[in-house]
C-alpha positions in Angstrom: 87.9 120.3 190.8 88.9 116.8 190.0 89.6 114.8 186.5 91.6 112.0 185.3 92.9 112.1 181.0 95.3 111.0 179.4 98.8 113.0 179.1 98.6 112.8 175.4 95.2 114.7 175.4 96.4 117.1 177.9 99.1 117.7 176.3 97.6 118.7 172.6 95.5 120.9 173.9 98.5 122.8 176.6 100.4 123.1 173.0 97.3 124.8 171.8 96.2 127.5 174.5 99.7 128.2 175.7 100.2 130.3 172.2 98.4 132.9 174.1 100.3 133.1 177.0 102.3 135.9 177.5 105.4 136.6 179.8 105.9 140.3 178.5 102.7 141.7 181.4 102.5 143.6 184.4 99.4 141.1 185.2 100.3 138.1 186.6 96.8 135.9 186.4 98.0 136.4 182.5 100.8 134.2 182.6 98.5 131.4 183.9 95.9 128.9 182.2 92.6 128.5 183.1 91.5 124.8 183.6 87.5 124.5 184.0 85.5 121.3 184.8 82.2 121.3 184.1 78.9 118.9 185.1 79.3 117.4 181.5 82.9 115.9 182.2 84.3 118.4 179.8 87.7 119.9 180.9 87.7 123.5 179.3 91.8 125.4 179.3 91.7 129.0 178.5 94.7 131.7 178.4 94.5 135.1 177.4 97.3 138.1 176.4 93.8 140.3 175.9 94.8 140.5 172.5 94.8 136.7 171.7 92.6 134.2 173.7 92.3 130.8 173.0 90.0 127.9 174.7 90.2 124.3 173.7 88.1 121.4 175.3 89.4 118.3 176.3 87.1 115.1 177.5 88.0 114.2 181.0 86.4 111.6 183.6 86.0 110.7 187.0 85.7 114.6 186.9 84.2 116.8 189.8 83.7 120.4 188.6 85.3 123.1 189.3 88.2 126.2 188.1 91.7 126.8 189.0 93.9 128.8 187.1 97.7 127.4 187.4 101.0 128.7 186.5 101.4 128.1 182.4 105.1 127.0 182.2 105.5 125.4 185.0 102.5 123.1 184.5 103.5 122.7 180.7 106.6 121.5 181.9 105.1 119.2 183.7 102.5 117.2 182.0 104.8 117.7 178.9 107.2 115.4 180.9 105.0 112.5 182.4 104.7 109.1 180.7 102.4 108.7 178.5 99.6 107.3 180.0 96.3 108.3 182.5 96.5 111.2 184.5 95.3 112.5 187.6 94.7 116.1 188.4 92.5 117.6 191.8 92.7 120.9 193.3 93.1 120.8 196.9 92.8 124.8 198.5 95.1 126.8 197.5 97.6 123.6 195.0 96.4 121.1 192.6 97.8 117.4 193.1 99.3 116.0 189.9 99.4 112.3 189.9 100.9 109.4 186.7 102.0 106.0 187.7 104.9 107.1 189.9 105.2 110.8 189.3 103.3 112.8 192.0 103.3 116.6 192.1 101.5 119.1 193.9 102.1 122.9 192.8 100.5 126.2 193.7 97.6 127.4 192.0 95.1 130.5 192.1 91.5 131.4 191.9 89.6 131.6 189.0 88.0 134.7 189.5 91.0 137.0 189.1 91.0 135.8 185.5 89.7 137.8 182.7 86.4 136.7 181.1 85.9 135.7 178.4 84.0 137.1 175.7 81.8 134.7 173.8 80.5 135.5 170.5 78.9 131.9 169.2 75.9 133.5 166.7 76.0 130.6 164.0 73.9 132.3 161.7 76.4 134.8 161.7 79.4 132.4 161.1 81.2 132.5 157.8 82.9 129.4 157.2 86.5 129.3 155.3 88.4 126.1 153.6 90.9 125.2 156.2 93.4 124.7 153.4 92.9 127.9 151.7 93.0 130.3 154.6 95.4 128.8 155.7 97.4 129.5 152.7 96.2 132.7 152.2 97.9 133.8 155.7 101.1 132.5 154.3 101.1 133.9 151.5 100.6 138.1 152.8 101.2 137.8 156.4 105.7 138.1 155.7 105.1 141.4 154.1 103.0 143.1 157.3 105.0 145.5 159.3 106.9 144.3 162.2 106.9 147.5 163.5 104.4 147.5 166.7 104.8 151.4 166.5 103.3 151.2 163.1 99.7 150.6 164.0 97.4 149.0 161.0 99.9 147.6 158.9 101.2 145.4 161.7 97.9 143.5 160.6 96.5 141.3 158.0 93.3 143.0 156.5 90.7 140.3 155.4 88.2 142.1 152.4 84.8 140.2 152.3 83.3 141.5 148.8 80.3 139.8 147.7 82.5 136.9 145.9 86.0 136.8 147.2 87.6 137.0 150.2 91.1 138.9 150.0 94.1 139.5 152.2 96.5 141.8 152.1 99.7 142.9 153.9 101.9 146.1 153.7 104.9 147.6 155.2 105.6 150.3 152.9 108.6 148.1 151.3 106.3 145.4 149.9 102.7 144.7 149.5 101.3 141.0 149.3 97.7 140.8 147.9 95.9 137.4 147.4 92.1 136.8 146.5 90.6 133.5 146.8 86.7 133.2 145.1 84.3 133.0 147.9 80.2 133.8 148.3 79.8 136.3 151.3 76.3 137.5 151.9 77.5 140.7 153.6 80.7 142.7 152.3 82.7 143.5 155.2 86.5 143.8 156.5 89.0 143.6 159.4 91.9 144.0 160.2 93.8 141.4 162.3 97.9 141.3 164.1 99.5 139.3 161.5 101.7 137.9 164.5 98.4 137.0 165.8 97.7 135.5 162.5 101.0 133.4 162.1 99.9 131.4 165.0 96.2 130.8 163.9 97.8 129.3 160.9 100.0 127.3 163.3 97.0 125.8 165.1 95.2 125.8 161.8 98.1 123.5 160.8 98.0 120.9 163.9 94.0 120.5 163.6 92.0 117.6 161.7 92.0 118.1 158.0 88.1 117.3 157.7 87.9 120.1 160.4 86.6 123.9 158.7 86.8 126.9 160.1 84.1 129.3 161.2 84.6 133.1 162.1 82.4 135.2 163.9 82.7 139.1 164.0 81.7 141.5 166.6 82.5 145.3 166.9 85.9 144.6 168.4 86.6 140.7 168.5 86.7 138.1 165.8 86.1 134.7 167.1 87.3 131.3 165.3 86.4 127.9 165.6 88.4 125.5 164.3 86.8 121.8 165.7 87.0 122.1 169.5 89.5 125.1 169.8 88.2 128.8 170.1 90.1 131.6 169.2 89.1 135.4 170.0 91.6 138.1 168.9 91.1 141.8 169.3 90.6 143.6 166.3 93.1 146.2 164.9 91.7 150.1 165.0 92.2 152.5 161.8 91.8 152.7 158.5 93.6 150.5 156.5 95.7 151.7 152.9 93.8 151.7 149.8 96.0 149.2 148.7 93.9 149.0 145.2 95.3 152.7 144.6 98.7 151.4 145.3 99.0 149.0 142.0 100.3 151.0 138.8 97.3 150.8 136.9 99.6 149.9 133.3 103.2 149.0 133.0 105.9 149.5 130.0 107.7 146.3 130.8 106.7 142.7 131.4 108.8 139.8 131.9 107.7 136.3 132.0 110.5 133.9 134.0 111.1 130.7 135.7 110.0 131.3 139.5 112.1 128.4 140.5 115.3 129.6 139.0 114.9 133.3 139.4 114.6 131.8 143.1 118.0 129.7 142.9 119.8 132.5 141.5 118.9 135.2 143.5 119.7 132.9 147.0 122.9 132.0 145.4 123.4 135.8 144.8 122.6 136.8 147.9 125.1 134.6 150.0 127.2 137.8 148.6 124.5 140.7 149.3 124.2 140.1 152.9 127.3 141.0 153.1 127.2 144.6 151.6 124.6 147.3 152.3 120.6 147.2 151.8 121.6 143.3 150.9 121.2 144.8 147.4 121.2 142.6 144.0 121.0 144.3 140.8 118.8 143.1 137.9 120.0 143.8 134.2 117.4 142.8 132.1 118.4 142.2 128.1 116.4 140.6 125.4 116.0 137.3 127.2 117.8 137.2 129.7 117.3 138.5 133.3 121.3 139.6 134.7 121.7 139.3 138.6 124.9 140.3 140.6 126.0 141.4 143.9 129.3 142.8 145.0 130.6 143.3 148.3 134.6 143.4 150.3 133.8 139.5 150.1 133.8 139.2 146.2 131.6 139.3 143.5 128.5 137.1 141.7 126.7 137.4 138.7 124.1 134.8 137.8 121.8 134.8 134.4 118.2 133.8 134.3 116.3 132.8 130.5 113.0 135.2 130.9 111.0 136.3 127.9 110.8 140.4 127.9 108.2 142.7 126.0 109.4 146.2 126.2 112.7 148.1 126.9 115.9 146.9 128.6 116.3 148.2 132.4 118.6 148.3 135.1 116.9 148.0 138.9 118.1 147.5 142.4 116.3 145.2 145.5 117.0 144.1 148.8 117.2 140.4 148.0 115.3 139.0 151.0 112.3 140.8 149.7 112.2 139.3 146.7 112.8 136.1 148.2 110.1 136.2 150.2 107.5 136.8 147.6 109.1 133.9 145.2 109.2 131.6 148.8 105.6 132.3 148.9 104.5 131.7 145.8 103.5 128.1 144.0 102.9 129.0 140.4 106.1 127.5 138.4 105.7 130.8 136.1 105.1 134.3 137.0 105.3 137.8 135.4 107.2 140.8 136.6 105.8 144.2 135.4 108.1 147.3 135.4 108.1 150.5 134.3 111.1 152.8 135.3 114.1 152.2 138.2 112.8 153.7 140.7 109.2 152.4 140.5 107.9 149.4 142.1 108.0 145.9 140.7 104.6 144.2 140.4 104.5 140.3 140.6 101.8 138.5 139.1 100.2 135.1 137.9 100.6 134.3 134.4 96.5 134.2 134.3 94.2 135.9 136.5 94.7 137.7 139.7 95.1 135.6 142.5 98.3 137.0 143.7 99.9 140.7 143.4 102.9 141.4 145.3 104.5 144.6 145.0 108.4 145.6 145.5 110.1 148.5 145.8 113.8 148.9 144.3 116.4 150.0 146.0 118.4 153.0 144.1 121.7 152.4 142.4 124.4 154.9 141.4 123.7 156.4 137.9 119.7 156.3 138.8 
């Protein structure tokens, strides 16, 4: 195997596959990346956790073909490090010879057929094609409230809901729920579930990739495959059967307040700085006429902010942990939301002031005289 690129190339697409490299394995060829010329001078690096496996291509010349699979940090660190400019690589038996202007290297390396293959699933009649943007914003808007529990099986993963004209993710971890539905034409109704860790760094490659660049997915039994430009992405499926998450919304609600996302965000940061410090990081919500109440006490002192909100219904008195509120304002873009209650100890539903885009779902935290 021989090929000559340039270390800014290279390097793009190391930053890319090396997502799937894992150091937590019994299986040492795993800690490695795959580096594949072939007769077309294109340079093809693969690495694989057998969850996660990613490909990306990279156009190389002078290039002889070949497949080596070298050591992932250590060659990271490498190319990472050279000057920017052409670089040299050839395996030579059992090493590859690195070579830029003055650096020279020459490191061990391994045979290609102790790594895994790879499935390949390219059907394009099958594809279904997403808006970079949107999925991508999608995933950041549900994949926080998935379980980060790996004992907890499903809801460790994002489920994606094809129905004939949306596509819908959703996230629980039996604290919170984050729901979001974007319109899209499906010609088959189907859904998976998916590792929202996995899913966090999709959405980091999603990020570094082309803007023109959309992205396809295509499903098997077990694997979903995505191509996003000249990077593929195969994940393992999750197993089980995900909650009915549509049976998990109250169906009506006694109170509904409309308020400021923005400052209902401010206030509740600036009461948490004392919440943190006391137990369930737990900030109370008295909500009067028009006017939302927060405080949090603690051996550190004591806050109490107020928040302008327009109520329909009775007053009431409920408890959160403060992060998981956060997180669902953090996530959200709408300068205007509504917050349905109905008693203390039932769950807070977050919605858009129109439509249905978004549902996120809270439960309180009890309080002494509830």
């Amino acid at each position: 195997m021989k090929f000559r690129c340039t270390q800014s190339s290279l390097t793009k697409a190391l930053n890319i596959v090396s997502k799937a490299v894992t150091t937590r394995t019994t299986i040492p060829i795993l800690k490695g990346i795959l580096l594949e010329v072939n007769e077309s001078g294109i340079l093809k690096m693969s690495a694989s956790d057998l969850d996660l496996t990613i490909e990306a291509t990279v156009e190389v010349e002078d290039s002889v073909p070949g497949s080596v699979v070298v050591q992932s940090k250590l060659f990271g660190d490498i190319i990472r490090k050279l000057p920017s400019s052409d670089i040299f690589i050839e395996s030579e038996y059992e090493n590859i010879a690195i070579k830029c202007m003055n650096s020279e290297f020459s490191i061990i390396c391994s045979s290609a057929d102790e790594f895994p293959s790879i499935k390949t699933m390219e059907n394009e009649k099958e594809a279904l094609s997403f808006d970079k943007n949107i999925l991508k914003e999608m995933i950041r808007k549900t994949s926080f409230a998935a379980s980060a529990d790996e004992s907890k099986g499903v809801i460790t993963g994002l489920l994606m809901e094809m129905t004939c004209d949306e596509l819908i993710t959703v996230a629980i971890d039996g604290y919170r729920m984050a729901v979001t539905r974007e319109a899209m034409i499906n010609r088959d109704e189907n859904k998976v579930i998916i590792s929202a860790k996995i899913m966090n760094e999709i959405n980091k490659i999603i990020s570094e990739s082309s803007d023109e660049e959309e992205i396809k997915m295509i499903l098997s039994d077990n694997n979903a495959l995505f191509i996003i430009g000249n990077i593929k992405i195969v994940v393992r499926l999750l197993d089980g059967e995900f909650i009915k998450y549509r049976d998990i919304l109250p169906k009506e609600s006694k109170i509904e307040v409309t308020v400021s996302r923005s400052s209902l965000l401010d206030s509740i940061e600036r009461a948490s700085l004392l919440s943190k410090e006391g137990k369930n990081n737990l900030i109370r919500f008295a909500i009067r006429d028009n006017i939302i109440t927060i405080t949090s006490k603690s051996e550190e002192g004591n806050v109490k902010e107020e928040v302008l909100a327009n109520k329909i219904g009775e007053d009431l008195d409920i408890g959160f942990n403060a992060k998981y509120v956060l997180d669902v304002l953090k996530s959200i873009d709408d300068e205007e939301i509504r917050m349905l209650f109905n008693t203390s100890i039932t769950p807070c539903v977050v919605k858009p002031l129109e439509g249905n885009k978004f549902d996120y779902l809270i439960l309180p935290v009890r309080i002494s005289g509830n």
